[in-house]
Backbone of each chain as ProteinMPNN parsed JSONL, in Angstrom:
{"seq_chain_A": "XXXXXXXXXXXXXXXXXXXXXXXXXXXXXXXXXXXXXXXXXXXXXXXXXXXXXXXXXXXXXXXXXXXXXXXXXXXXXXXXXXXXXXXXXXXXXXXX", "coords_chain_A": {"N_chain_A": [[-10.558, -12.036, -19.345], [-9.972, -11.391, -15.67], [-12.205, -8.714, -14.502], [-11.552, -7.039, -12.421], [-8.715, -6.099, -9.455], [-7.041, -7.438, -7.168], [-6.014, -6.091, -4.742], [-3.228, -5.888, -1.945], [-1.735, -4.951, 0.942], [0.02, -3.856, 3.628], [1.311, -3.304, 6.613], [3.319, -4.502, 9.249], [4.916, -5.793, 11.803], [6.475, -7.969, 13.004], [9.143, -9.875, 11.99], [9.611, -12.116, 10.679], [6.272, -12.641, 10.778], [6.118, -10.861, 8.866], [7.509, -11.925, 6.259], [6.157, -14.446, 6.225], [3.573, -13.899, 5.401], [4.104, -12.876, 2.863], [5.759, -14.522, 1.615], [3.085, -16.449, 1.535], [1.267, -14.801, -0.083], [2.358, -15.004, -2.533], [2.4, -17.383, -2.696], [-0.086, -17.996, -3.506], [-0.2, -16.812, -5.843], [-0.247, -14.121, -6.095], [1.395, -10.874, -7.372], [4.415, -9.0, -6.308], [4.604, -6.201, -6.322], [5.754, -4.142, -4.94], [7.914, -3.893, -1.524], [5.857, -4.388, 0.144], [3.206, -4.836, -0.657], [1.121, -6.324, -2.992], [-0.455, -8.087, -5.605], [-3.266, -9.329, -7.344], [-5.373, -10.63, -9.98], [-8.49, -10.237, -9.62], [-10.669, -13.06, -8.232], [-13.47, -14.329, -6.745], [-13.13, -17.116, -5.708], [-10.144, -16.549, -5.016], [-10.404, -14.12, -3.563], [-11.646, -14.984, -1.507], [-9.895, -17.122, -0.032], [-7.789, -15.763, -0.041], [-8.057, -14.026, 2.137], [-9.519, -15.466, 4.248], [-6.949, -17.635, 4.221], [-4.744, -14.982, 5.229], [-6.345, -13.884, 7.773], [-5.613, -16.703, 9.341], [-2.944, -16.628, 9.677], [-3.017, -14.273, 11.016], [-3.881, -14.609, 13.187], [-4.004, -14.414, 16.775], [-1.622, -12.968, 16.95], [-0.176, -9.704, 16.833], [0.493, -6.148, 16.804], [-0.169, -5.144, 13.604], [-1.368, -4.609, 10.586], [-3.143, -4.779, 7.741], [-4.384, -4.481, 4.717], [-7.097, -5.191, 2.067], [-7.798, -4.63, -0.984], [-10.66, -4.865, -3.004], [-10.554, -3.34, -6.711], [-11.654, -2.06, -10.099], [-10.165, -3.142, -13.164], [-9.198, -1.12, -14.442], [-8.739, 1.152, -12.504], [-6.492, 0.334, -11.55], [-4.492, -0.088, -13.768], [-4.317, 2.155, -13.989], [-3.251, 3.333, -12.633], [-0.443, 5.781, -10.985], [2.889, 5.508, -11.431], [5.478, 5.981, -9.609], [8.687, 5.451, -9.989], [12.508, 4.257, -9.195], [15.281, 3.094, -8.951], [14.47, 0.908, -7.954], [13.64, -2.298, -6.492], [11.257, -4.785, -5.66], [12.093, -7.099, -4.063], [14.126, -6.289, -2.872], [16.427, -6.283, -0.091], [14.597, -8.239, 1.51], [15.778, -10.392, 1.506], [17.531, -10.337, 3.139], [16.994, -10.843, 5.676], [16.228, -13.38, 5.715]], "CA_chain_A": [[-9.675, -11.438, -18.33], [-10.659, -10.725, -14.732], [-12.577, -7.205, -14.429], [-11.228, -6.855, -11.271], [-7.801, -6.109, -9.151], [-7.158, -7.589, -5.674], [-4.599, -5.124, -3.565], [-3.314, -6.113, -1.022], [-0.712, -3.648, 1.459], [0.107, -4.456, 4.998], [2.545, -2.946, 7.655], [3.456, -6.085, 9.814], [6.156, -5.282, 12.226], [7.08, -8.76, 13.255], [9.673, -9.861, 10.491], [9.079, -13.537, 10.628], [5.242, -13.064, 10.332], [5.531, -10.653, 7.571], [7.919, -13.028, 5.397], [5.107, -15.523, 6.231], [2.363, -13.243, 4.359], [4.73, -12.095, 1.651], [5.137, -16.163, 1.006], [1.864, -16.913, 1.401], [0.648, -14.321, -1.194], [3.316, -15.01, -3.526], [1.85, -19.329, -3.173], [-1.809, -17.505, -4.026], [-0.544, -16.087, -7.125], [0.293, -12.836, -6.243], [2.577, -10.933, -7.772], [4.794, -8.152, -5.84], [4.704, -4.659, -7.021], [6.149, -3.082, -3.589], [7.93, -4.492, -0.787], [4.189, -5.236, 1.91], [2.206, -4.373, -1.449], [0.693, -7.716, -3.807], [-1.85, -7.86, -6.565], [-3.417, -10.392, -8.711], [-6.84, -10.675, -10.83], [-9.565, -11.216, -8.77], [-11.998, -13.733, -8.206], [-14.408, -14.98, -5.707], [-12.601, -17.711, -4.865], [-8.788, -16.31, -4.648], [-10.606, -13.027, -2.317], [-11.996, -15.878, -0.337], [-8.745, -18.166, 0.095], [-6.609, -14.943, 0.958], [-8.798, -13.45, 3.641], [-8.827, -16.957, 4.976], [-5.194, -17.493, 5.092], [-4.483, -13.965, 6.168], [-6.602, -14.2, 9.301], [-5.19, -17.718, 9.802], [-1.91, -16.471, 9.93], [-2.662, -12.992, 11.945], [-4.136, -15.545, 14.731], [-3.0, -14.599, 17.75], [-0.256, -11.902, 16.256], [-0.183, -8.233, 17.565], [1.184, -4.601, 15.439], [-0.386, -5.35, 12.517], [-2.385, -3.541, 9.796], [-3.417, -5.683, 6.491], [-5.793, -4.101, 3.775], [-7.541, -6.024, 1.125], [-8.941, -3.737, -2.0], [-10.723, -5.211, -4.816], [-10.961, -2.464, -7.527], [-12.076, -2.451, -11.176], [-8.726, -3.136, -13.55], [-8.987, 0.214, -15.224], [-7.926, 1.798, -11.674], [-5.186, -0.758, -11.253], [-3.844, 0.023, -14.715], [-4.13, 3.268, -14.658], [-2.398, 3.68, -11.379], [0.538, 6.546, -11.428], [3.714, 4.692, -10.81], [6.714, 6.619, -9.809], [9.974, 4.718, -9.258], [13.571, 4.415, -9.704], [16.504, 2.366, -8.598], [13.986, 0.006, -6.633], [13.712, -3.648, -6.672], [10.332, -5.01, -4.531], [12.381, -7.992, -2.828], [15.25, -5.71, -1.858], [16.301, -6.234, 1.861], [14.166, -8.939, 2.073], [16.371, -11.716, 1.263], [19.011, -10.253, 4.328], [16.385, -11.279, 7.259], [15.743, -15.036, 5.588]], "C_chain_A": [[-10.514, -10.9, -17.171], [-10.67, -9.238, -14.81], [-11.829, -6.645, -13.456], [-10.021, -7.207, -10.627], [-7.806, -6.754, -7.58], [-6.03, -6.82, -5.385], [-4.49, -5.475, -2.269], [-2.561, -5.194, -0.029], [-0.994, -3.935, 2.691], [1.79, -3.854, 5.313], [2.225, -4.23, 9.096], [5.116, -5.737, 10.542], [6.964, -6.149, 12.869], [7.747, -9.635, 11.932], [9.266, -11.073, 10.445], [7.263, -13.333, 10.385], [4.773, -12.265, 8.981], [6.366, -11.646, 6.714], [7.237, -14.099, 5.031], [4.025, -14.602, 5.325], [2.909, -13.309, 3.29], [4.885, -13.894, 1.089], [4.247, -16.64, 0.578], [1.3, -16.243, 0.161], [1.324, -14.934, -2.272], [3.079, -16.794, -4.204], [0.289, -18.917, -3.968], [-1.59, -17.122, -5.643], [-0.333, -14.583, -7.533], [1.279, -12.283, -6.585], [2.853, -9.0, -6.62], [4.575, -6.901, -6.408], [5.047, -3.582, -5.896], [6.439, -4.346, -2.739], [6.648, -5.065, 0.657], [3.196, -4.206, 0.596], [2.083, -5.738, -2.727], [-0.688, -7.551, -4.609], [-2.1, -8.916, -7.208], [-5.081, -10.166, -8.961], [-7.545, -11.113, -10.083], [-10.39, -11.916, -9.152], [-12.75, -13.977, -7.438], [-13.698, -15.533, -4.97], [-10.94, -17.355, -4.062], [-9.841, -15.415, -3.321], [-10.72, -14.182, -1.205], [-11.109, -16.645, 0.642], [-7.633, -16.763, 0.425], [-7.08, -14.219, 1.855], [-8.687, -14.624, 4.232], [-7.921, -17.191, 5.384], [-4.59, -16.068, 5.393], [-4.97, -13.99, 7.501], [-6.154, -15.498, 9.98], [-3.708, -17.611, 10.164], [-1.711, -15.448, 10.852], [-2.911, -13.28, 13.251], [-3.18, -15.69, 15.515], [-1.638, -13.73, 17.843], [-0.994, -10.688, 16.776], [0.554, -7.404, 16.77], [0.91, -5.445, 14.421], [-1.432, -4.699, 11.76], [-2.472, -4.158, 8.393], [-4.576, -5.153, 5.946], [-5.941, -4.586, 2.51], [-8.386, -4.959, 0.242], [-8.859, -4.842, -2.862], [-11.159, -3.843, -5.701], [-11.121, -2.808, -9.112], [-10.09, -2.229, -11.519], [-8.585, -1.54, -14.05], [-8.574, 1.24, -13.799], [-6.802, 0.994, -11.336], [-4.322, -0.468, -12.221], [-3.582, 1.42, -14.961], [-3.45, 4.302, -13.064], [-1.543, 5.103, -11.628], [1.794, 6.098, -10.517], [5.089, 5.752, -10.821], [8.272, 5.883, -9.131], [11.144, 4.513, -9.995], [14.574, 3.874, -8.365], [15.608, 1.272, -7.436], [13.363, -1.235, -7.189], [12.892, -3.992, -5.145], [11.121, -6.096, -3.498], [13.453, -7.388, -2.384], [15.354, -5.555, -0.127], [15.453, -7.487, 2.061], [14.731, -9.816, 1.995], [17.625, -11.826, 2.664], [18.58, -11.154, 5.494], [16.305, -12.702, 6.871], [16.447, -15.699, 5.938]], "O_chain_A": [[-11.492, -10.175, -17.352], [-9.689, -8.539, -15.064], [-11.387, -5.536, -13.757], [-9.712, -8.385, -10.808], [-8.748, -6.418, -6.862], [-5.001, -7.102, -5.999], [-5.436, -5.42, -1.483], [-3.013, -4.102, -0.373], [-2.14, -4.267, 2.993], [2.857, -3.894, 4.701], [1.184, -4.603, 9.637], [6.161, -5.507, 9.933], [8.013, -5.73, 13.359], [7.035, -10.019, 11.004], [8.121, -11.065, 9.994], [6.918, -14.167, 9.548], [3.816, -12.507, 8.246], [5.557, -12.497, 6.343], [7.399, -14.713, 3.977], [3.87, -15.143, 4.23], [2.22, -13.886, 2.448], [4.128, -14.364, 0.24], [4.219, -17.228, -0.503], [0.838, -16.997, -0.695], [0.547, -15.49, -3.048], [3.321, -17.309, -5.296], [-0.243, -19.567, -4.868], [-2.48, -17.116, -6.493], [-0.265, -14.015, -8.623], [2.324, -12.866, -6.297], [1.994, -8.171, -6.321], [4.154, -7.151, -7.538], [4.691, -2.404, -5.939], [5.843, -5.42, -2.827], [6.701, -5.806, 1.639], [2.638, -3.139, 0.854], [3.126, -6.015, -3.32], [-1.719, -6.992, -4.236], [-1.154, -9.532, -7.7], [-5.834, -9.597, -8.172], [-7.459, -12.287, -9.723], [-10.975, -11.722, -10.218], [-12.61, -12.78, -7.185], [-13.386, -15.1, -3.86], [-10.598, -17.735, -2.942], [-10.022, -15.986, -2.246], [-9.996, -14.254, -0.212], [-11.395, -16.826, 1.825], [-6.687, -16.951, 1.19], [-6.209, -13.643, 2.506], [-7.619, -14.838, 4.807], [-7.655, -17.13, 6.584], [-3.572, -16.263, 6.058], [-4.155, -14.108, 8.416], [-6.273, -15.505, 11.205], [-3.234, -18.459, 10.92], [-0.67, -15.389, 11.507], [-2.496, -12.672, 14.237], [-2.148, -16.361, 15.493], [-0.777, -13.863, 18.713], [-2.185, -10.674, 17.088], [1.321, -7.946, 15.975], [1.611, -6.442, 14.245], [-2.394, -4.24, 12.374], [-1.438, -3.85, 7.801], [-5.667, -5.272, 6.503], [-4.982, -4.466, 1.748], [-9.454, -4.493, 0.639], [-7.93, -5.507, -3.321], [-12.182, -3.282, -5.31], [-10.684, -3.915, -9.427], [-9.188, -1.692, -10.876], [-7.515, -0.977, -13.818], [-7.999, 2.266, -14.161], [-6.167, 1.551, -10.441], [-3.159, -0.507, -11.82], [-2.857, 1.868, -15.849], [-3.328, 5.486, -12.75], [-1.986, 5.698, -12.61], [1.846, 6.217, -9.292], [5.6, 6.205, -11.844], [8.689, 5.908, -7.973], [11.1, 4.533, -11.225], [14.545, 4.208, -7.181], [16.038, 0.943, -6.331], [12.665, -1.226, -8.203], [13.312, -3.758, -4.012], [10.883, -6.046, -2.292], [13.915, -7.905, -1.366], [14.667, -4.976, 0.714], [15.723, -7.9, 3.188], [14.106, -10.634, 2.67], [18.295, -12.778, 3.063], [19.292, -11.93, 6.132], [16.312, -13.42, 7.871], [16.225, -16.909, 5.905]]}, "seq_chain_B": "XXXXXXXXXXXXXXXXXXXXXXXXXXXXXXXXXXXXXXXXXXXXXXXXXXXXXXXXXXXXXXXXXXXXXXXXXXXXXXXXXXXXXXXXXXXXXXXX", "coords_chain_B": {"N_chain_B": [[-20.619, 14.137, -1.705], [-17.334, 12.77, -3.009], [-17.137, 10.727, -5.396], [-14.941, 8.966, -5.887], [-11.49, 7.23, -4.711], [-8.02, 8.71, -3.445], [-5.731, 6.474, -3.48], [-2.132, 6.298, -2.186], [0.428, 4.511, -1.728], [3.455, 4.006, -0.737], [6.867, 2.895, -1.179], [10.177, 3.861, 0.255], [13.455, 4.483, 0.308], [14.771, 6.028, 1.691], [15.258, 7.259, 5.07], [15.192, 10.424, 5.207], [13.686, 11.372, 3.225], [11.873, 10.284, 2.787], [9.675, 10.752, 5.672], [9.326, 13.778, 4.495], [7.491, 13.008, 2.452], [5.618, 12.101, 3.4], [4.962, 14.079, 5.466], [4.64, 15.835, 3.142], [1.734, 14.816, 1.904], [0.029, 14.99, 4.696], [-0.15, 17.5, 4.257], [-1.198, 18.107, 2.464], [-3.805, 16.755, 2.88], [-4.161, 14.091, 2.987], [-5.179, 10.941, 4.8], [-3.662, 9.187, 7.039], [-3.245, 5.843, 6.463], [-2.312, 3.612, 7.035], [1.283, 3.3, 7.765], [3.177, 3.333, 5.954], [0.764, 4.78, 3.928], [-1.628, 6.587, 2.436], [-4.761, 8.235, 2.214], [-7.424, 9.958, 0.46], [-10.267, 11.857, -0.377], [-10.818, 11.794, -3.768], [-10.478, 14.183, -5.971], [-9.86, 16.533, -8.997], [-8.389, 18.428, -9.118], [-6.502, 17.948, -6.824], [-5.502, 15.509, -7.387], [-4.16, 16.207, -9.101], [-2.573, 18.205, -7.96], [-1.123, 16.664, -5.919], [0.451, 14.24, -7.277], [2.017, 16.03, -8.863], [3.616, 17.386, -6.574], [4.85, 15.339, -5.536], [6.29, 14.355, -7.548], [8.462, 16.841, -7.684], [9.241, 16.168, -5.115], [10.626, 13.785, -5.624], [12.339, 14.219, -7.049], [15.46, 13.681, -8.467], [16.021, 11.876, -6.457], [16.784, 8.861, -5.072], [15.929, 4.588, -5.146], [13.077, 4.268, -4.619], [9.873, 3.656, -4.397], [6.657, 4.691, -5.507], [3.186, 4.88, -5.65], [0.25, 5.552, -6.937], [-3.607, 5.376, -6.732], [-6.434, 5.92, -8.452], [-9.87, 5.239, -6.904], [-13.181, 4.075, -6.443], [-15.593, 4.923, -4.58], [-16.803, 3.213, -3.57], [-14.684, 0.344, -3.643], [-13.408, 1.705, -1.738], [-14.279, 1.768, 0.681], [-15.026, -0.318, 0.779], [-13.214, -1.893, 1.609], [-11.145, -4.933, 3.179], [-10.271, -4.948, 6.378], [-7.761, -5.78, 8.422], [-6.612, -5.595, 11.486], [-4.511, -4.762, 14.347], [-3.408, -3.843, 17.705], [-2.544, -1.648, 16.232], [-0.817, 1.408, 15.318], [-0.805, 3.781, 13.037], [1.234, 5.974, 13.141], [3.357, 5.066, 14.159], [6.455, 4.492, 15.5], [7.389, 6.298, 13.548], [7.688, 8.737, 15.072], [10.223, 8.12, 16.211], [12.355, 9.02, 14.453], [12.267, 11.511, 13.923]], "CA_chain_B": [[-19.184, 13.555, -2.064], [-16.096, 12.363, -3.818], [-17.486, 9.435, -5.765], [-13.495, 8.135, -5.89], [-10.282, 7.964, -3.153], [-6.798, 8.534, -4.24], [-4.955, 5.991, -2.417], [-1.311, 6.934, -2.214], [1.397, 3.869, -1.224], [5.153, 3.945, -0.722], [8.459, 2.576, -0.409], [10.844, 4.839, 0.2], [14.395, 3.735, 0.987], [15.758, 7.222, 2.406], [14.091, 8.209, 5.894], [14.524, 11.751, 5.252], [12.477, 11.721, 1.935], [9.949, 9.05, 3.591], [9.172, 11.238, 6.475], [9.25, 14.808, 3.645], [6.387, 12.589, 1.462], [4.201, 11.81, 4.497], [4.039, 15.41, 5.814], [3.539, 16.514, 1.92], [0.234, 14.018, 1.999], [-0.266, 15.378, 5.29], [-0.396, 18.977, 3.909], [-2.036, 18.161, 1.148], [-5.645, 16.923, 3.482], [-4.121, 13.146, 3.045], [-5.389, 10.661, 5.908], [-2.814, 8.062, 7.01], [-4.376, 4.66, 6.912], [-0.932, 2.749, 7.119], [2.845, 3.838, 8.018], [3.22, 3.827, 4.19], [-0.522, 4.273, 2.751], [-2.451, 7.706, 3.189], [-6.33, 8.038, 1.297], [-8.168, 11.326, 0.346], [-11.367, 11.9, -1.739], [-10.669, 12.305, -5.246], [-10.408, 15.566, -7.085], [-9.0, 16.401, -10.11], [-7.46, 19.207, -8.819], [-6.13, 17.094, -5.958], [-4.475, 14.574, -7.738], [-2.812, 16.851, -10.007], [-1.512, 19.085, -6.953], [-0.308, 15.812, -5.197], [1.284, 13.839, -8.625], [3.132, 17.317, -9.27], [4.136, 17.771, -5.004], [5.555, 14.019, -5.321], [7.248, 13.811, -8.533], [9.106, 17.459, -6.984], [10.322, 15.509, -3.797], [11.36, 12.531, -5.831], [13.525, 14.125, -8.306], [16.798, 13.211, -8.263], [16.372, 10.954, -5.788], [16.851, 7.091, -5.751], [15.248, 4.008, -4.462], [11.989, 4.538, -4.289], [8.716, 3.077, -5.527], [5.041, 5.358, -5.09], [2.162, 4.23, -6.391], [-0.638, 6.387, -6.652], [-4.119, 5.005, -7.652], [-7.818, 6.167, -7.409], [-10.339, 4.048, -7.287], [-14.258, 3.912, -7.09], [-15.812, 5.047, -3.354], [-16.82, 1.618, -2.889], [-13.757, -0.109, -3.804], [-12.043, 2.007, -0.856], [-15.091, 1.973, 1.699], [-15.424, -2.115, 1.395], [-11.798, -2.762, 1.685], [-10.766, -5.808, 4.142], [-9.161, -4.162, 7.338], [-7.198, -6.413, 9.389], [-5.242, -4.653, 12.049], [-4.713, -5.46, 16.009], [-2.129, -3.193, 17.988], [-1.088, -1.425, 15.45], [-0.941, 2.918, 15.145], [0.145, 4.101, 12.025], [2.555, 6.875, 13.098], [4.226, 4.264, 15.345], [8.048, 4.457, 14.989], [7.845, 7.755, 12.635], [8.38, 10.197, 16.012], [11.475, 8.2, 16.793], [13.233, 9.697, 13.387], [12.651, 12.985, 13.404]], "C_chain_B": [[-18.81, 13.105, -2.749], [-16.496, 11.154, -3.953], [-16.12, 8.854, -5.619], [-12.476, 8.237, -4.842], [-9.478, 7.818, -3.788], [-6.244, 7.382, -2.796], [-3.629, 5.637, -2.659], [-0.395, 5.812, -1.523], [2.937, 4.314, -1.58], [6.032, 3.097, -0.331], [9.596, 3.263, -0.714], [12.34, 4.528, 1.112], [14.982, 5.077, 2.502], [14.453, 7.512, 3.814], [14.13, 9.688, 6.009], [13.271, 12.037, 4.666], [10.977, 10.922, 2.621], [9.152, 10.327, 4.364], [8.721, 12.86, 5.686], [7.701, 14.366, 3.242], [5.3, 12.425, 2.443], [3.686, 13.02, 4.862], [3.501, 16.17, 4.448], [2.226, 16.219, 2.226], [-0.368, 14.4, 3.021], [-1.249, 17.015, 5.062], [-1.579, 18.747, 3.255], [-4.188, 17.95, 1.661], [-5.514, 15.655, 3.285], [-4.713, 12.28, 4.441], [-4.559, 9.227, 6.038], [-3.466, 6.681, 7.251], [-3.171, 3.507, 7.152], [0.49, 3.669, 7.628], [3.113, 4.548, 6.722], [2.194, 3.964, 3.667], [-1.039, 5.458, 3.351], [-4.024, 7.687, 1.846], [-6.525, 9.657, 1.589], [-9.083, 11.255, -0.493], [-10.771, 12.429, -3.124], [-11.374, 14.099, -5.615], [-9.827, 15.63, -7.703], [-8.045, 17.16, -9.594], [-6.109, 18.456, -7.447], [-4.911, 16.005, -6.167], [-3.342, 15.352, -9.041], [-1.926, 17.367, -8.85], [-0.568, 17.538, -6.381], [0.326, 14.444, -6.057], [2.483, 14.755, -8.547], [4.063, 17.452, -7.772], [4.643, 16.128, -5.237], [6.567, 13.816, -6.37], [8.6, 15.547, -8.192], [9.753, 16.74, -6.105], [10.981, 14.603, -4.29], [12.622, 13.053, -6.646], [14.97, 14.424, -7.607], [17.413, 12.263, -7.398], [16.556, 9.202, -6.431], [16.258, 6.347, -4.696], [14.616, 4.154, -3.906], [10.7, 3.881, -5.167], [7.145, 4.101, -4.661], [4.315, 5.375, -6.198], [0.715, 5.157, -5.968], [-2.329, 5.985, -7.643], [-5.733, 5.764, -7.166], [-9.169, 5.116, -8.482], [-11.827, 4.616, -6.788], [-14.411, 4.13, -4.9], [-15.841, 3.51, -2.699], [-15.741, 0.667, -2.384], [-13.057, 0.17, -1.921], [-13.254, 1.458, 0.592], [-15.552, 0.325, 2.202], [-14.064, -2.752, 1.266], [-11.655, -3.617, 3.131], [-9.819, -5.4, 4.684], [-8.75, -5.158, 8.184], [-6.126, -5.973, 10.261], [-5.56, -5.191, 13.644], [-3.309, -4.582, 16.467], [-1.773, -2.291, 17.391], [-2.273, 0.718, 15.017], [-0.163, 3.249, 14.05], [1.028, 5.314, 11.88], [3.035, 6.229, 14.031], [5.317, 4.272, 15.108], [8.163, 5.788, 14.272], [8.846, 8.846, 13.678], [10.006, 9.598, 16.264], [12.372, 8.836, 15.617], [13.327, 11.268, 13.298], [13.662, 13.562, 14.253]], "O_chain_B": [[-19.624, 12.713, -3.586], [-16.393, 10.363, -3.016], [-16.288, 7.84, -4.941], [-12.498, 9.209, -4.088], [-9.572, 7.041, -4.739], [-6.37, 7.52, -1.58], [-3.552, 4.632, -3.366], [-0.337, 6.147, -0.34], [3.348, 4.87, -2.598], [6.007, 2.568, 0.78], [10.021, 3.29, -1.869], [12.35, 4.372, 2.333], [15.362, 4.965, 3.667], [13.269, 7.825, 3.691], [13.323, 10.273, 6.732], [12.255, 12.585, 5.096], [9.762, 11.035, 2.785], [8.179, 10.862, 3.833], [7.714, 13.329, 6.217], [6.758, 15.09, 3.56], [4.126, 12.651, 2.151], [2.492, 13.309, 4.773], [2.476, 16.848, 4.378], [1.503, 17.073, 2.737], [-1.579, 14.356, 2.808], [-2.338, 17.444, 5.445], [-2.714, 19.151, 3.507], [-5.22, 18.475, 1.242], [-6.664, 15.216, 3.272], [-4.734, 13.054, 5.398], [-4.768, 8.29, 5.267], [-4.182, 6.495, 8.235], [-3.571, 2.407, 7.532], [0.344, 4.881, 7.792], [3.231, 5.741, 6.442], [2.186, 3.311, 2.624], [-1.011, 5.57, 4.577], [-4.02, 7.085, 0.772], [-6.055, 10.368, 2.477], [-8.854, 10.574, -1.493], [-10.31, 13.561, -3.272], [-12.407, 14.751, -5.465], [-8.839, 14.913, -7.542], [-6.891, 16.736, -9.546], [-4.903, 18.695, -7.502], [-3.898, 15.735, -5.521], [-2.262, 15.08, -9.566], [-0.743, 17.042, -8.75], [0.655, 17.51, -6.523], [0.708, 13.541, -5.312], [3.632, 14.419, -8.261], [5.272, 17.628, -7.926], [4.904, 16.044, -4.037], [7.597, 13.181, -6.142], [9.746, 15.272, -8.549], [10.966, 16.631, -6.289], [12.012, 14.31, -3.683], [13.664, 12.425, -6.835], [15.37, 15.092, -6.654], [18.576, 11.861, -7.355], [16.502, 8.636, -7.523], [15.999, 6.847, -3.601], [14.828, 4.267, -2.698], [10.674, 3.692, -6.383], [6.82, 4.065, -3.474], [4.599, 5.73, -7.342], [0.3, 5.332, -4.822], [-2.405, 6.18, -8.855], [-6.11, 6.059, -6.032], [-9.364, 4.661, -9.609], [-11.766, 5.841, -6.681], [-13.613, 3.649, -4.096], [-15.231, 2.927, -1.802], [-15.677, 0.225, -1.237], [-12.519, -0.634, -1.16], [-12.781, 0.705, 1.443], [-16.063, -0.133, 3.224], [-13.85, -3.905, 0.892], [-12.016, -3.054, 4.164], [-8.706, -5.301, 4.169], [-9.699, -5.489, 8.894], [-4.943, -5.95, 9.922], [-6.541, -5.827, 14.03], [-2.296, -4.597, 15.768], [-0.685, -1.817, 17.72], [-3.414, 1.072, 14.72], [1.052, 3.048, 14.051], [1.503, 5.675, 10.803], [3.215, 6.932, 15.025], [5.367, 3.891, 13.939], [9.212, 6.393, 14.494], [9.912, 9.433, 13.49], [10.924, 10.39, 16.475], [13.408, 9.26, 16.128], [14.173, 11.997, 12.78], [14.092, 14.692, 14.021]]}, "name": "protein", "num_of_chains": 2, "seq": "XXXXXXXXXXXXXXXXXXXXXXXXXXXXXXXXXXXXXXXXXXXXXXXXXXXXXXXXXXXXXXXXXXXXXXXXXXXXXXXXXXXXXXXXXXXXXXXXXXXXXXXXXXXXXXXXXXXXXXXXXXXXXXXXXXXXXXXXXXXXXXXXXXXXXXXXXXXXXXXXXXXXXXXXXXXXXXXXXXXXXXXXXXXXXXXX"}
């Protein structure tokens, strides 16, 4: 099992180019855990292939803020999750 | 220094409570690095006061997801920043 978490979290204020990230991660492997928040097991090559297509997609785009953590899994797992009545693709299916 | 950072995400459906949880994190010595995402050096004491000051504002509420994780100095200090345009109290002043 990868040691390591990729995080991703991005405020993106053009709706069409965030739907395009939130796709794009979601073709990488990522899985949601917040509506402009994505995680999956890192590796070398995934970090490599989503910095890649993130800047290939922010080309040329304006208001935007995209942060990439890799952290060990034992802070990923040991997160403190507080939530209730919330569903990560909520609202996003209205703008598609 | 704080070998670790708490780093503190949200989605928060209600904009009263949204804009309540930001000035908590505010109070608290949080630093906004997103709309939804604020960072602070780890302390124990720290993350207890601001666990206990979040799970207060949440109760009884609904639809909401906060994610609270801390992670390793490095982790936070070699995170991939991609941003252009973009101020992260942008849109907040028009709510209050």
């Amino acid at each position: 099992m990868s040691q390591r978490v990729i995080l991703v979290i991005y405020d993106i204020h053009d709706d069409d180019l965030r739907l395009k990230v939130a796709a794009f991660l979601k073709r990488s492997g990522f899985a949601r855990i917040q509506k402009s928040a994505f995680s999956a097991p890192y590796t070398p090559a995934l970090l490599s292939e989503v910095e890649a297509g993130l800047r290939r997609l922010l080309r040329e785009r304006d208001r935007y803020d995209v942060q990439v953590y890799v952290m060990p899994r034992s802070s990923y797992e040991e997160r403190i999750v507080m939530s209730r009545g919330y569903t990560p693709e909520e609202g996003e299916e209205l703008l598609i």
